[in-house]
Structure formats: C-alpha cells, structure tokens
N, C-alpha and C positions, 0 to 999 in steps of 0.2 A: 754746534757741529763744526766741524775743523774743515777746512778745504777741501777737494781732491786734489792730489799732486801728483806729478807721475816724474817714477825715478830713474833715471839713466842711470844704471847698476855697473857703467864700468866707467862713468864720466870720474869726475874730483870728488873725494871722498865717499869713493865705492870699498867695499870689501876686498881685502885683499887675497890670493887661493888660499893660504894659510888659515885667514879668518871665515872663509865660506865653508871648510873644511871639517873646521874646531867642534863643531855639535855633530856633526853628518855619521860618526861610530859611537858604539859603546866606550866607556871608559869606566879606570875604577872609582870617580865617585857619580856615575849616572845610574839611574834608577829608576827612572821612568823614561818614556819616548811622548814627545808631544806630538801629534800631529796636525800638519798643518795642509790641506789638501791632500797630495800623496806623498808629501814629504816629511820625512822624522826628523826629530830632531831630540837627540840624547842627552840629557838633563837631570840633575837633582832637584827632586821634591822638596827637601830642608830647604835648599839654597832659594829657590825661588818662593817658598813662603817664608821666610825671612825679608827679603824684599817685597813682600806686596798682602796685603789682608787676601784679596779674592784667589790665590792659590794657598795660601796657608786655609781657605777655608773648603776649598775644590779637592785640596789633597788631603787634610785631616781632621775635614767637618763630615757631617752626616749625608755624605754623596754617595751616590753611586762607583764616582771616576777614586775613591778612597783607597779602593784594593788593586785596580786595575795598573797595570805594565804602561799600558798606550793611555792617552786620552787626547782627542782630536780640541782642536780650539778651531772655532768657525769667525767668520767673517775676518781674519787676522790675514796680509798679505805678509806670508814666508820671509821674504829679504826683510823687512821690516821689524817681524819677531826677531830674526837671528840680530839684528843690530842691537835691539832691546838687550837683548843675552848677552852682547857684548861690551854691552855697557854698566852691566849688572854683575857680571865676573869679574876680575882682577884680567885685565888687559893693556894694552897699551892704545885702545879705539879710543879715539877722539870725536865727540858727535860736533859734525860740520851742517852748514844749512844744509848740504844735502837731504838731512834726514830729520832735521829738526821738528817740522810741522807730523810726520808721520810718528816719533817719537813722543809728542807732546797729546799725543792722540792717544798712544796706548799706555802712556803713562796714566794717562787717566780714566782710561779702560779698568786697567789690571789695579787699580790704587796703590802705584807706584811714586808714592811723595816725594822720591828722592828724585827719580826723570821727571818729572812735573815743572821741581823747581830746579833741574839741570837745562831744560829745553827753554823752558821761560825765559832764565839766565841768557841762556846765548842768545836766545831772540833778541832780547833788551839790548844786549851790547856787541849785534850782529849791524857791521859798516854796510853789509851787502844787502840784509832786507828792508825792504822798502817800509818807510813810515805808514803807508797805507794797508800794507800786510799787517805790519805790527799793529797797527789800531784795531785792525779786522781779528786779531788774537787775541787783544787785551780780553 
C-alpha cells in the first residue's frame, strides 16, 4: 500500500490552467466521459486501453461500463487521475515528485507498466526524496 500524500495543487509542479483544462470538454477524439466524483473528464476509450489492460478490459471486455457514454472510476483522487492523462497523452508534463508517489499508485492500479516504470525511475534518481521514502517504496 503506497503512502497517503497530500498535494498542494498550486505549489511546484502543479498543473498548469491549460493543462487542468485539457479533459474538462468534449473533443473530436473523446468518446467517453470518466467520471470521477462529480467531475468529468473527456477521454478516449482506444487511447486509454492501449495504455493499460484493466480499461481495455472495462471498455471492450464483457462489462456493463462496454456501451455506456459515462463511467464513474471510484476511490481515484480527480487531480491525480487528470496528471495520469497527462502523462499518458503526447504532452509536454513532466512527472516532478510532486506527484510521483500518487502516480506510482495508479500506475499500478490501472496496470499502467509504462508509469509504473516511469515513477519508479524518477524515484530512484529523485536528489529530493529521502532514502528512507525510497526504501519504504522499494
């Protein structure tokens, strides 16, 4: 089980409005809306099961959420998911330790082997986190 962290969402390497922005409408390649409490967030089904087994199997395995517009994702903290998506899209976001440990959490949530071994990475050759954190993540 990964830490609890708590994020200071406008500190160093927060989202920028552009990037808080970027899922918040429709566009021409979103096709589904995730939801995450009461906020959406406008996304492609291919793109995201491409990156990860448990939405390629959520969106076009033998689910309920298969035909559905919406589908809610539970226990997932919003700022969190959207950094997820942003690092998962062709963007210019960079994952800083701000978001590392929360990253490294739902990489392995959503069986995301590329953040898994993206958050890993930075941990391992993060000057800023403490060797006692790193131990406690190994």
């Amino acid at each position: 089980k990964m830490p609890a962290v708590h994020l200071d969402l406008t500190g160093p390497g927060s989202l920028s409005v552009d990037q808080w922005a970027r899922f918040s409408s429709p566009s021409l390649r979103s096709n589904v809306i995730v939801k995450i409490g009461e906020k959406k967030l406008y996304v492609s089904k291919e793109f995201l099961a491409i990156h990860s087994p448990f939405f390629e199997t959520l969106f076009f395995g033998n689910f309920a959420e298969k035909g559905k517009e919406e589908v809610e994702i539970k226990d997932v903290v919003y700022e969190e998911f959207l950094v997820l998506l942003h690092l998962i899209y062709p963007s210019d976001f960079q994952l800083t330790d701000h978001f590392v440990i929360p990253i490294l959490a739902l990489g392995d949530r959503f069986q995301m082997q590329h953040l898994h071994q993206l958050a890993s990475s930075h941990i391992q050759h993060s000057k800023t986190i403490s060797p006692s954190v790193k131990l406690m993540l190994a």
